[in-house]
N, C-alpha and C positions, 0 to 999 in steps of 0.2 A: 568639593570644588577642585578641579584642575587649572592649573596657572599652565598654558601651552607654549611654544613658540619661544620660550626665553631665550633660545640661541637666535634670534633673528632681531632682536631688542636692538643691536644698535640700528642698523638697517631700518626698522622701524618708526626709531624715534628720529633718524634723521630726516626721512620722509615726512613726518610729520613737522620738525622742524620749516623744511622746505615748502611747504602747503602753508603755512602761518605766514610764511613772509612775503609768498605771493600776493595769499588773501589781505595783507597788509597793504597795498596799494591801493584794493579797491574799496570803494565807500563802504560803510560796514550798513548789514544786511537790515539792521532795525528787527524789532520784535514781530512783525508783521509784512511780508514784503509784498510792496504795492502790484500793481496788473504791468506794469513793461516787466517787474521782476520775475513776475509768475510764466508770463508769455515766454521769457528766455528759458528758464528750468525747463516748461512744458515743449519748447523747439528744442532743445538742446540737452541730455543727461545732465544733469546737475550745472546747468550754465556750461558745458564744455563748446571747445570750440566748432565741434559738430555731429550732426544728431547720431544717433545709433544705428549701427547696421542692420538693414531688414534683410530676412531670410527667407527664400521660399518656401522651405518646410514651414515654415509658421503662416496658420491659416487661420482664417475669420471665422468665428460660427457665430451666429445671434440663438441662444438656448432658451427654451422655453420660459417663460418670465418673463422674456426682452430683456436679458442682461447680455451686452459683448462679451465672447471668450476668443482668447488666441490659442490654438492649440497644436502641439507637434508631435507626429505619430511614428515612431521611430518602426524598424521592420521587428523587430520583438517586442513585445510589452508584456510585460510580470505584471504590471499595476498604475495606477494615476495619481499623480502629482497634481493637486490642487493647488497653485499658486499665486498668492497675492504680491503683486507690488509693492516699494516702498516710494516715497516721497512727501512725506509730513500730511498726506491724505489730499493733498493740495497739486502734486504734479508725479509726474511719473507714469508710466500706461504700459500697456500688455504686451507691446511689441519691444518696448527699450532695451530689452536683456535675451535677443532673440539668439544668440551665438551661447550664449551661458546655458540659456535653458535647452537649446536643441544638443548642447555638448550633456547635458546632464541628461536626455532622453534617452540618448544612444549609449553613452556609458551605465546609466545606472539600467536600463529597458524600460523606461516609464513614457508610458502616455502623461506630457504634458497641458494641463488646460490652466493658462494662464485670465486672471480674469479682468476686465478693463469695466472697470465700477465708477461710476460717477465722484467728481472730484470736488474738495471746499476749494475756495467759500461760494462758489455758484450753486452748489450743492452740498450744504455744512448734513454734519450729522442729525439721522441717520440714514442719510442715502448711499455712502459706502457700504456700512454693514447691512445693509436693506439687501445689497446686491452681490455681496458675497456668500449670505444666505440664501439665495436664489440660485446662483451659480453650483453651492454645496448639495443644495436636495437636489437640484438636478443631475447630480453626479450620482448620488443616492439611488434615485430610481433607474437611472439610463446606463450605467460605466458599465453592468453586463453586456448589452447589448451592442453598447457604442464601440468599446474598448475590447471586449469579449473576457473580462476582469472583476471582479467588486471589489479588489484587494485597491484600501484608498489611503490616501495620503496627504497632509497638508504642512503649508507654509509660506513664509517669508520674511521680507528682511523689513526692519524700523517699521512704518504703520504698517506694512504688509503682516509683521508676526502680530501685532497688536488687532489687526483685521481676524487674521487666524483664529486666535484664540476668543475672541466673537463670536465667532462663525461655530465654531466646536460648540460653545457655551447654548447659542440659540438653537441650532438642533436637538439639544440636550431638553431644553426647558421650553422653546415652541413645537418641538416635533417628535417627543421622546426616543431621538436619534438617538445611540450611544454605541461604541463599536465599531461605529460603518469606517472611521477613520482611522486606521492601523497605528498612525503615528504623526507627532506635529514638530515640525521642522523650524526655529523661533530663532531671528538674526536681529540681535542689538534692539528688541523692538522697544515701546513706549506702554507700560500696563499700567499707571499712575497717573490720569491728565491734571491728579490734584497737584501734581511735582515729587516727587521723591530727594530725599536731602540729597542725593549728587547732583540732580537735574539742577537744584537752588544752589549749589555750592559752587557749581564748575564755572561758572562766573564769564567772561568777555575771550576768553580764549579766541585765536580765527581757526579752530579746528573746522571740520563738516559743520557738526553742529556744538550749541554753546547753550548759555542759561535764557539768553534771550530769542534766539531760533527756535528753540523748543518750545519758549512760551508761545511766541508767536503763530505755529503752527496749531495750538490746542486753540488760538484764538478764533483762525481761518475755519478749524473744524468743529467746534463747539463755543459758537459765537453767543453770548447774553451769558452763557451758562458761568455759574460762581464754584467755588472750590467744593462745596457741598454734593451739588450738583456733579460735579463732576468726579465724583468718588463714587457713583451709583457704580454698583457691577455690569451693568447695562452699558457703560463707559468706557469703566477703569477694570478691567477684568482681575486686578489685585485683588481687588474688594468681593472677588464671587466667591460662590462655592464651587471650588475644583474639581469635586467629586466627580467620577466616572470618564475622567479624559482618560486619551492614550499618553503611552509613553512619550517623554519627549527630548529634544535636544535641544540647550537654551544658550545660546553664545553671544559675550559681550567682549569690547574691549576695555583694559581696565584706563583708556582716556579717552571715556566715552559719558556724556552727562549721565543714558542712562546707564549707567552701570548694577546700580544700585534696584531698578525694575527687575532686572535678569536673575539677579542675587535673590531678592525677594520672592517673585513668584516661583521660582526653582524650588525654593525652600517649601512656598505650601503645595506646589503642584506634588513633593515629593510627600508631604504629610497628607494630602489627599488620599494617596496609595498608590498611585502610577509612578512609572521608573522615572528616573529623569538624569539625562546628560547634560552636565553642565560644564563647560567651558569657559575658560576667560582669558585672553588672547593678551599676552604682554605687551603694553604698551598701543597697544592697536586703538584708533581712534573710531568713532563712528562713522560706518557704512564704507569699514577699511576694503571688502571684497570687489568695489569698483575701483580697484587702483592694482597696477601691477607690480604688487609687493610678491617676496617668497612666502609672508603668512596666508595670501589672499591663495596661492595654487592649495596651498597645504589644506586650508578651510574649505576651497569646493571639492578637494579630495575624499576630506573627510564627511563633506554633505555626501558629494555620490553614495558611499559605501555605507552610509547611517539611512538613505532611503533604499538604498537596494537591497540592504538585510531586515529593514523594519517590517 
């Protein structure tokens, strides 16, 4: 493990500070948040005061399947960026990070295909991972052709790295894929919907996220299902067999509920036998890379150069 960023801790925490006491005015979130709350996250990045920049590089395809992708084709490409979104699997979509991703296409040379999968609770599990799987073999059979590349790549941040490592996993055991994916690219994600002791510890905080947000979102995405149930590997990918992943890069912050996910599966993805970078960001809260912190340039710095040498 790497403890990163220590010289940026106050700066950090004061920002986090400052995000606590705004979220302290407004009504708190509840374990569940009703349809005007979803509609806002879904109009606006994370409730902000307005939506995100679309970019003309980023284009529409509908891929074989009928799954939407957003995809941005810089004038060199080395390889493809397989990217899933984050948003507790409940909000968030392909185009919201359209400056991020096209900076990361041109800098690192990667054809990016971001994938826009059906969202809970109108579509709880498994209609995400249905379509991130879809999205993936389609990369499998086509990125020569499309891309003029098979060199692949995956990732993303909170359900997006949780989607990820799904998507690796069903390849693996529905389509004895293994390989096709160079490397997995994993931000802060969620590998345990049974709860992991930091998820249950981190308690009412008004960080991003907290003990009850977290709950909440495994409610929206795997509605009826009990603690059992959701410890299937089929779920919680903690619980799988890791064998034959690629290497990976797994970063959390350490005031982050999941933190404890990151720590864990790092440890068996590395006892599996694949490399694995692990990072843990002082101080950084969850989904700190949407804010314009000095750790958030540092962290897409170190993404670019972690996917363009993988």
């Amino acid at each position: 493990m790497t403890m990163t960023d220590e010289d940026c801790l106050a700066e950090t925490l004061a920002f986090n500070a400052q995000f606590e006491a705004a979220a302290a005015s407004r009504p708190p979130r509840g374990q569940a948040p009703d349809a005007d709350v979803l509609a806002l996250l879904r109009r606006n990045r994370l409730g902000g005061d307005t939506p995100p920049v679309q970019l003309p590089q980023g284009q529409g395809r509908l891929v074989a399947g009928g799954v939407n992708v957003r995809v941005f084709v810089p004038d060199q490409v080395d390889g493809v960026y397989l990217h899933i979104h984050g948003g507790g699997w409940a909000f968030g979509s392909a185009d919201g990070q359209d400056e991020r991703l096209w900076r990361l296409a041109v800098q690192a040379r990667l054809a990016v295909v971001s994938v826009e999968y059906r969202l809970a609770p109108e579509h709880p599990f498994p209609a995400g991972p249905d379509d991130c799987e879809v999205a993936a073999r389609w990369l499998v059979d086509h990125s020569a052709a499309e891309f003029g590349t098979r060199r692949l790549l995956i990732g993303g941040e909170s359900a997006g790295a949780h989607l990820s490592v799904l998507t690796l996993l069903r390849l693996r055991d529905r389509h004895g894929i293994t390989g096709a994916f160079r490397a997995a690219n994993l931000l802060f994600g969620p590998y345990d919907l049974s709860m992991t002791p930091s998820q249950r510890l981190f308690g009412s905080r008004r960080l991003l996220s907290n003990t009850d947000s977290v709950r909440g979102s495994y409610e929206l995405f795997t509605p009826k299902m009990g603690t059992e149930q959701r410890r299937e590997p089929g779920v919680s990918p903690l619980f799988a067999d890791l064998a034959g992943l690629p290497p990976a890069r797994i970063i959390v912050g350490t005031e982050d509920p999941l933190l404890d996910d990151s720590l864990f599966l790092a440890a068996r993805w590395q006892a599996a036998g694949a490399p694995v970078q692990l990072g843990v960001v002082a101080g950084a809260m969850h989904g700190f890379t949407l804010f314009p912190l000095t750790i958030t340039e540092r962290e897409l710095q170190r993404e670019r150069d972690f996917l363009a040498g993988a």
